[in-house]
ZAMARGU-4260 file (C-alpha; in steps of 0.2 Angstrom, whole numbers, plus 5000, padded with zeros to 4 digits):
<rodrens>
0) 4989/5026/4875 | 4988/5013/4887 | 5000/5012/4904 | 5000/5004/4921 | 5000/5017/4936
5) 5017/5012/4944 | 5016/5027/4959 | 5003/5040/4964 | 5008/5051/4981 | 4992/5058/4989
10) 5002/5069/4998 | 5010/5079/4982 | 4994/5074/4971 | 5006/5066/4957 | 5011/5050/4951
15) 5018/5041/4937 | 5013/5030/4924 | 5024/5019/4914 | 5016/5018/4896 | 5017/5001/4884
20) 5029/5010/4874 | 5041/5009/4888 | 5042/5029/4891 | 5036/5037/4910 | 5023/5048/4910
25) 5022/5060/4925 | 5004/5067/4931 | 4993/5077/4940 | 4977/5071/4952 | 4969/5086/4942
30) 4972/5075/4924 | 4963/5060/4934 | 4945/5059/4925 | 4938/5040/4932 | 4927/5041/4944
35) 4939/5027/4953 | 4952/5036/4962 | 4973/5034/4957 | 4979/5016/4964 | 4996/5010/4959
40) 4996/4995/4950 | 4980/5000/4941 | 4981/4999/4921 | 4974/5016/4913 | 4973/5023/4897
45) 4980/5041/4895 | 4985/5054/4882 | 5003/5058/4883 | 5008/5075/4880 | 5026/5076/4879
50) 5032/5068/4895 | 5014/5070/4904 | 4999/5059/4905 | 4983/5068/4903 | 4964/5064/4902
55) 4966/5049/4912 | 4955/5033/4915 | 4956/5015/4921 | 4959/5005/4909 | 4940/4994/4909
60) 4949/4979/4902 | 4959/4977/4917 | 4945/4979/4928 | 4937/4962/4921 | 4950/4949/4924
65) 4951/4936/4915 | 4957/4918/4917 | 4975/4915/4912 | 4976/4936/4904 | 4990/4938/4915
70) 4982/4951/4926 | 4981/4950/4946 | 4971/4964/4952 | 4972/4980/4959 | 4984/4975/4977
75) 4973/4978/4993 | 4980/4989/5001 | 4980/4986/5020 | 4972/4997/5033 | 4984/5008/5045
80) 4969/5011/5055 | 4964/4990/5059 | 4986/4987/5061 | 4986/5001/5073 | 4971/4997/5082
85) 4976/4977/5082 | 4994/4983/5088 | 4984/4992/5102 | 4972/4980/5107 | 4980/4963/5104
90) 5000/4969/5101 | 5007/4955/5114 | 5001/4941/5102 | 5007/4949/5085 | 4988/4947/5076
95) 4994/4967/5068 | 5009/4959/5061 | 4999/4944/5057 | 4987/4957/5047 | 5002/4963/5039
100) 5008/4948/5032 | 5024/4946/5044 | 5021/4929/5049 | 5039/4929/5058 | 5036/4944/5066
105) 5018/4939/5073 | 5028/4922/5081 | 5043/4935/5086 | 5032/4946/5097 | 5023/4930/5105
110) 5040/4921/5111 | 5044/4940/5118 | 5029/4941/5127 | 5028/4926/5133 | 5047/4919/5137
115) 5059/4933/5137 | 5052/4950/5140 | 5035/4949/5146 | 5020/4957/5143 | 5021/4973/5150
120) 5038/4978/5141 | 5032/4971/5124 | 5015/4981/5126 | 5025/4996/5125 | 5034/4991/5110
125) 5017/4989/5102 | 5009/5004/5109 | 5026/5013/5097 | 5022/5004/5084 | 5003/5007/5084
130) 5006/5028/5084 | 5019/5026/5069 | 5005/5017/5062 | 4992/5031/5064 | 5003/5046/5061
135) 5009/5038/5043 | 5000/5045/5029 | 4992/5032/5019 | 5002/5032/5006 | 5020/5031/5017
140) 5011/5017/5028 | 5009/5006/5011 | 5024/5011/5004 | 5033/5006/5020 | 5023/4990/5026
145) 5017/4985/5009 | 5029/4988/4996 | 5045/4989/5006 | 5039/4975/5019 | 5048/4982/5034
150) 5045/4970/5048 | 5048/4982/5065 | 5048/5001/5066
</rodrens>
């Protein structure tokens, strides 16, 4: 049966799979059997054992995209590692929440550096923001910045 990952924890080793035939499928890393590790969004074909996905592999006619078939790709998924070492490094300008996609939020922390709180009191704010960055697990810093698009904190 074919399906499209719609959630894989690395911290529990689990996901589920939603199956064209509209049932969810609940899984196991250890029933993960493509060399490609377990990314949501990916389309994989599985046998479904009651309600559990076993022998599973990436779908290979997802991996080749075609013009106009409807499919956009895996999502890249951003680095927690580059949006805490930009929040760090270069925090009073924004660039991290630039990297991140939140446009607003980069131009937010450049009007507070530079008109109403300075830099000093928004290099703090991005010194926070850069340790909740680095002690998120990969999966809760994509489920957080990605998928649920919180701007600050």
């Amino acid at each position: 049966m074919k399906g499209l990952l719609l959630h894989y924890s690395a911290d529990t080793r689990s996901g589920i799979i939603a199956g064209d035939d509209g049932q969810r499928y609940s899984f196991r890393e250890s029933d993960w059997n493509d060399s490609r590790g377990p990314e949501n969004g990916l389309r994989v074909d599985f046998e479904a054992v009651s309600d559990t996905a076993t022998a599973i592999y990436v779908d290979p006619s997802s991996l080749a995209s075609t013009p106009g078939s409807g499919y956009q790709g895996v999502p890249r998924r951003k680095s927690k590692v580059a949006a805490g070492l930009l929040a760090l490094f270069l925090g009073g300008f924004g660039i991290h929440k630039f990297y991140l996609g939140y446009i607003g939020a980069g131009f937010i922390h450049i009007i507070l550096t530079f008109i109403i709180i300075g830099i000093p009191v928004n290099w703090v704010i991005t010194i926070i923001e850069a340790i909740i960055y680095f002690t998120k697990s990969d999966e809760d810093f994509y489920q957080t910045h990605e998928v649920g698009r919180r701007n600050f904190f």
